[in-house]
C-alpha positions as CSV (number, residue, x, y, z in Angstrom):
1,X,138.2,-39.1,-145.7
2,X,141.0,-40.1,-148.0
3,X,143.4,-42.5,-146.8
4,X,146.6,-39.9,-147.1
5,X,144.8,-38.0,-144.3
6,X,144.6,-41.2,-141.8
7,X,147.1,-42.6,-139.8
8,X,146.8,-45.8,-138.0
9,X,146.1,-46.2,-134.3
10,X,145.5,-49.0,-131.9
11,X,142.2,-49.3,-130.0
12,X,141.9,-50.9,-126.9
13,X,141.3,-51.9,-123.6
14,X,144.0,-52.6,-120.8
15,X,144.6,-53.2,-117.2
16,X,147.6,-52.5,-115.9
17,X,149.0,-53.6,-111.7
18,X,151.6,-51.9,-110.2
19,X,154.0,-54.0,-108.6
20,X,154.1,-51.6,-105.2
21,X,149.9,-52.1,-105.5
22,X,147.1,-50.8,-106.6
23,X,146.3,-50.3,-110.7
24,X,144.6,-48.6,-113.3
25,X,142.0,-49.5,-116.7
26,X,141.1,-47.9,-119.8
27,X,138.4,-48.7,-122.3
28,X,138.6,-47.3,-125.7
29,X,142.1,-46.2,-125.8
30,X,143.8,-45.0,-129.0
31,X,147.3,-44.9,-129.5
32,X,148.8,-43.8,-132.9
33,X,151.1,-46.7,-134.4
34,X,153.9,-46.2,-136.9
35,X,152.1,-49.5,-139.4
36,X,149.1,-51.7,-139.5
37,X,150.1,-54.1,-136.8
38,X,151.7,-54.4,-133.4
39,X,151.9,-57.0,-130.8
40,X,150.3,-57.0,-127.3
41,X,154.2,-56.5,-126.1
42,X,155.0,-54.2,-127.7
43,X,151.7,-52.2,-127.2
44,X,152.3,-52.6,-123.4
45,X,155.9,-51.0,-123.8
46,X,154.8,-48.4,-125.6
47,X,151.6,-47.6,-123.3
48,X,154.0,-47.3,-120.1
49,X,156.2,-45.3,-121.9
50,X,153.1,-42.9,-123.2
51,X,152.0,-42.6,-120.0
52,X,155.2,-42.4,-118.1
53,X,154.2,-44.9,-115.6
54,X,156.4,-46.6,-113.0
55,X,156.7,-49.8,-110.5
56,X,154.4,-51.3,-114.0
57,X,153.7,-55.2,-112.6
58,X,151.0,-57.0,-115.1
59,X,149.9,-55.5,-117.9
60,X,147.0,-56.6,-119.7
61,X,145.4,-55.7,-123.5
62,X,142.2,-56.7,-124.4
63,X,139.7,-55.7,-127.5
64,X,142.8,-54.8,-129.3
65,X,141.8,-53.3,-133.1
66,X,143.8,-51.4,-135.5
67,X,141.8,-48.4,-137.2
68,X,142.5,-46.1,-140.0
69,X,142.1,-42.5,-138.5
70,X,142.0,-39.0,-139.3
71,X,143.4,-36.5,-136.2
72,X,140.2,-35.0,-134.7
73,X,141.7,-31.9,-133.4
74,X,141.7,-29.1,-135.0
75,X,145.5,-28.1,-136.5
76,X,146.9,-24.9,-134.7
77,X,148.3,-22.1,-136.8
78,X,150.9,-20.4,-135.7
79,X,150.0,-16.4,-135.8
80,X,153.6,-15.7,-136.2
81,X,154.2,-17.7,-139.7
């Protein structure tokens, strides 16, 4: 896969408490990322605001990684083009 065709994403785990209780995991989640680095901070911002979650207490990221990636979905054409 040539590198013009990859875009880089984050791999990881997190945990994440709500501050009204309860909370929620992931293992293996991808995120795609504007350059090769980002820092667990910013990651957490940008999770929340993926996922559009609210009352966010603790947020943990763990087995962070960044990969080079190619989309796996297929692209859409549009029929009307």
């Amino acid at each position: 896969m040539a590198e013009q065709n990859c875009e880089h994403r984050v791999l990881f785990d997190f945990e994440i408490d709500f501050s009204n209780g309860g909370g929620i995991q992931g293992q293996g989640f991808r995120l795609d990322i504007q350059s090769g680095d980002i820092s667990d901070g910013a990651l957490a911002d940008y999770l929340i605001e993926d996922m559009r979650l609210l009352m966010v207490g603790e947020v943990r990221i763990l087995n962070k990684s960044i990969i080079l990636e190619g989309h796996k979905r297929d692209v859409v054409q549009d029929s009307n083009a």
